[in-house]
C-alpha positions as CSV (number, residue, x, y, z in Angstrom):
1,X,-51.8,-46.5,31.8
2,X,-48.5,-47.5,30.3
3,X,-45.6,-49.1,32.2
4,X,-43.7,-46.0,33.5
5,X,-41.7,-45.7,36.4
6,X,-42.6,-42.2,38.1
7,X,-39.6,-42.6,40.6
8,X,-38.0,-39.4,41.0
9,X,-35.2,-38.9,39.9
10,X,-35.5,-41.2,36.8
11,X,-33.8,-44.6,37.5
12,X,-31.3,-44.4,34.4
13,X,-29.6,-41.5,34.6
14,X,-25.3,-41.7,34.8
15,X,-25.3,-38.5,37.0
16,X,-27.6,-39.4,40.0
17,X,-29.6,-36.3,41.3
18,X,-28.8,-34.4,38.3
19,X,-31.6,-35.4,36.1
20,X,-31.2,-36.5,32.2
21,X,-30.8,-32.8,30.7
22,X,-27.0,-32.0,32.1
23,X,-24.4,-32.7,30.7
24,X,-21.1,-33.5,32.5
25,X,-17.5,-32.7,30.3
26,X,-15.3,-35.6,29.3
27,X,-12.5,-34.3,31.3
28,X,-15.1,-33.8,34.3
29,X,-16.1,-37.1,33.6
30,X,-13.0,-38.8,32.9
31,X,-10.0,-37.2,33.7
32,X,-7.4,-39.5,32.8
33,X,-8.6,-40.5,29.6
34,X,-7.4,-38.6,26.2
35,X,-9.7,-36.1,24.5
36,X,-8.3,-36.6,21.1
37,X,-6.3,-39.8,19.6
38,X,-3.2,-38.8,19.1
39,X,-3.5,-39.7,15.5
40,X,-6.2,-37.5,15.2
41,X,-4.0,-34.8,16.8
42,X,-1.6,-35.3,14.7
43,X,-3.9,-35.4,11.9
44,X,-4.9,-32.2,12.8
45,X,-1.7,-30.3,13.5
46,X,-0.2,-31.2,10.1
47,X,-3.6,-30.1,8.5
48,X,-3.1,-26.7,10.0
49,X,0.4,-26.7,8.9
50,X,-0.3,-27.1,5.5
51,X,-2.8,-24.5,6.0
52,X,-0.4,-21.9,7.3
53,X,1.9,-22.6,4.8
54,X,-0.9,-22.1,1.7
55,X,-1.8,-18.9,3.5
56,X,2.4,-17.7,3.3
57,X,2.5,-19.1,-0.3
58,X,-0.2,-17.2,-1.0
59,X,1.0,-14.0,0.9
60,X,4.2,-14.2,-0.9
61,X,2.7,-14.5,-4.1
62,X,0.4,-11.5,-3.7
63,X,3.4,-9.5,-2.3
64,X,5.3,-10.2,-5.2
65,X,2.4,-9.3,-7.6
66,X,2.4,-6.1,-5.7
67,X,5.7,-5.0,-5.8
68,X,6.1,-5.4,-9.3
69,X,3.1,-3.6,-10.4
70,X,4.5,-0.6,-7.9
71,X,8.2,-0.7,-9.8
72,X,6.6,-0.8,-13.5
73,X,4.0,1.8,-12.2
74,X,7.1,3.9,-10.8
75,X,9.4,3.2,-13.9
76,X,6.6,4.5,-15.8
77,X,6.4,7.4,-13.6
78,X,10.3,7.9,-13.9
79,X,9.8,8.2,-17.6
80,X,6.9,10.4,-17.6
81,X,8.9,12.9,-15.6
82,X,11.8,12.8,-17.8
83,X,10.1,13.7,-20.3
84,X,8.2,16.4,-18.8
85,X,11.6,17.8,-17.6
86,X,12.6,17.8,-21.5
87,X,9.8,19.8,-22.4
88,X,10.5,22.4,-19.7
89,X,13.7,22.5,-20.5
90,X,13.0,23.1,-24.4
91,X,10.9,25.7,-23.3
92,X,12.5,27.6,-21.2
93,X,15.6,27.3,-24.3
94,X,12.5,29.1,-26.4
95,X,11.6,31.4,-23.6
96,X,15.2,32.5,-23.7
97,X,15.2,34.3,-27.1
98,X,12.2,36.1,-26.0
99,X,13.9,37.4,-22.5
100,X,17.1,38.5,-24.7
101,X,14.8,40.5,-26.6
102,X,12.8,42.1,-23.9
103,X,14.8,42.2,-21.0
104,X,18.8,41.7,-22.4
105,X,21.1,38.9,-22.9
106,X,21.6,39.0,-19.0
107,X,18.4,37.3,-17.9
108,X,17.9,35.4,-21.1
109,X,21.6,33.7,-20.3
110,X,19.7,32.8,-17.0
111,X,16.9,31.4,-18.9
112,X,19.4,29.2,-20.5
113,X,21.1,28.2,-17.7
114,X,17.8,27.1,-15.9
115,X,17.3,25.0,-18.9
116,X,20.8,23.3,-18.8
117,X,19.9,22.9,-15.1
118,X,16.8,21.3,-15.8
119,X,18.1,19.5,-19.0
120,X,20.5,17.9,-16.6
121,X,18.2,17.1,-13.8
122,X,16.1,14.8,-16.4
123,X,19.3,13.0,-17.7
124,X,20.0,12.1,-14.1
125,X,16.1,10.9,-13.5
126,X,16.8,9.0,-16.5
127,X,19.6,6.9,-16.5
128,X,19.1,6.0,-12.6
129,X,17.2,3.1,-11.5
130,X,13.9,3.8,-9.2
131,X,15.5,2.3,-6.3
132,X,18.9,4.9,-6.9
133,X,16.1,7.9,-7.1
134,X,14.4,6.9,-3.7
135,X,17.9,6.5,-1.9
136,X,18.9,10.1,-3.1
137,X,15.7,11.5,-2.2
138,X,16.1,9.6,1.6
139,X,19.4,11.0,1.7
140,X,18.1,14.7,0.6
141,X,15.7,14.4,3.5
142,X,18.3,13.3,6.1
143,X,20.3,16.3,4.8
144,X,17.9,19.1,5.0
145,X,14.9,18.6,6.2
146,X,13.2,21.8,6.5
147,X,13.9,22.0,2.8
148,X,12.2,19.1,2.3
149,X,8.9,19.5,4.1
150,X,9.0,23.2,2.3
151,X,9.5,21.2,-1.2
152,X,6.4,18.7,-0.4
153,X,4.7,21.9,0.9
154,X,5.0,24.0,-2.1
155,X,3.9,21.0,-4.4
156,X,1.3,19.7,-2.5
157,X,-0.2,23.1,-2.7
158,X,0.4,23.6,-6.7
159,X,-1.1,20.0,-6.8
160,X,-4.1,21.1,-5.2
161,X,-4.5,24.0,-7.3
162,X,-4.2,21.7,-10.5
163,X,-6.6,19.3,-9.3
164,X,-9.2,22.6,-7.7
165,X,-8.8,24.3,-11.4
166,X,-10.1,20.6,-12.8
167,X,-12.9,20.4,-10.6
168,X,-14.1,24.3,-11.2
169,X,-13.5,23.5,-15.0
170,X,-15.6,20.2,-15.6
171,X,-18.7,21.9,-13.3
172,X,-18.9,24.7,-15.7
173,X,-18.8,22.1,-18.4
174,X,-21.3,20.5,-16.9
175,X,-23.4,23.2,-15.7
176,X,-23.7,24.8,-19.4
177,X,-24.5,21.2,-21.2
């Protein structure tokens, strides 16, 4: 046989009675002496602060990235709905003659006036900036809110009617190809 020593427990271990397998932790072990250099802390603290502030610069940039696509989206919106207000309008200037024939100059004078109404409503859309339009409607709300929620309600419903109309038309598309 080799040259072993069988003593029990082994001969060279730091942690008498403890065996080789356990670990003790530096502070157990040590408790006075420092974990970490202090350069090494300090290393490591200005590494995180770089890190923090790459993570802010980055934020900010994709913030900023955001923002902008939301105001050109929303300018683009703005223009879309002035000129769908200047198509009802125009129409409802053609709809007029009609309603002076059928009905009397009465209601076809209201026809017109809804279209001056509406004519107007699209010039204001128009020359205000995005940012003026949300502040008026903020304000609106504030002012009357039941007519607000009524508003959303009675659009969110034509909305869904638009978009269930859609649907029912492209399955019986679909359905007869």
């Amino acid at each position: 046989m080799a040259d072993t020593d069988s003593t029990f427990p082994a001969a060279n271990t730091a942690t008498p009675g403890f065996g080789a397998n356990i670990a003790v932790a530096p502070e157990v072990a040590a408790p006075n002496a420092p974990l970490v250099s202090d350069t090494d802390a300090s290393t490591a603290k200005a590494g995180l602060a770089d890190a923090k502030q790459q993570v802010k610069d980055g934020a900010s940039k994709f913030q900023q990235q955001a923002v902008d696509k939301i105001q050109a989206l929303a300018g683009d919106g703005k223009a879309k709905a002035g000129s769908a207000l200047d198509q009802v309008a125009q129409l409802l200037n053609d709809a007029a003659g009609q309603v002076d024939e059928k009905l009397g100059n009465q209601y076809g004078q209201y026809a017109r006036s809804a279209a001056d109404t509406v004519t107007s409503l699209s010039g204001a859309i128009k020359d205000k900036d995005v940012e003026e339009l949300l502040d008026d409607a903020r304000a609106f709300v504030a002012k009357s809110p039941a007519v607000a929620i009524g508003i959303a309600a009675a659009l969110g419903f034509a909305l869904a009617r638009v978009v269930q109309s859609g649907v029912e038309t492209r399955q019986s598309v679909d359905a007869s190809a």
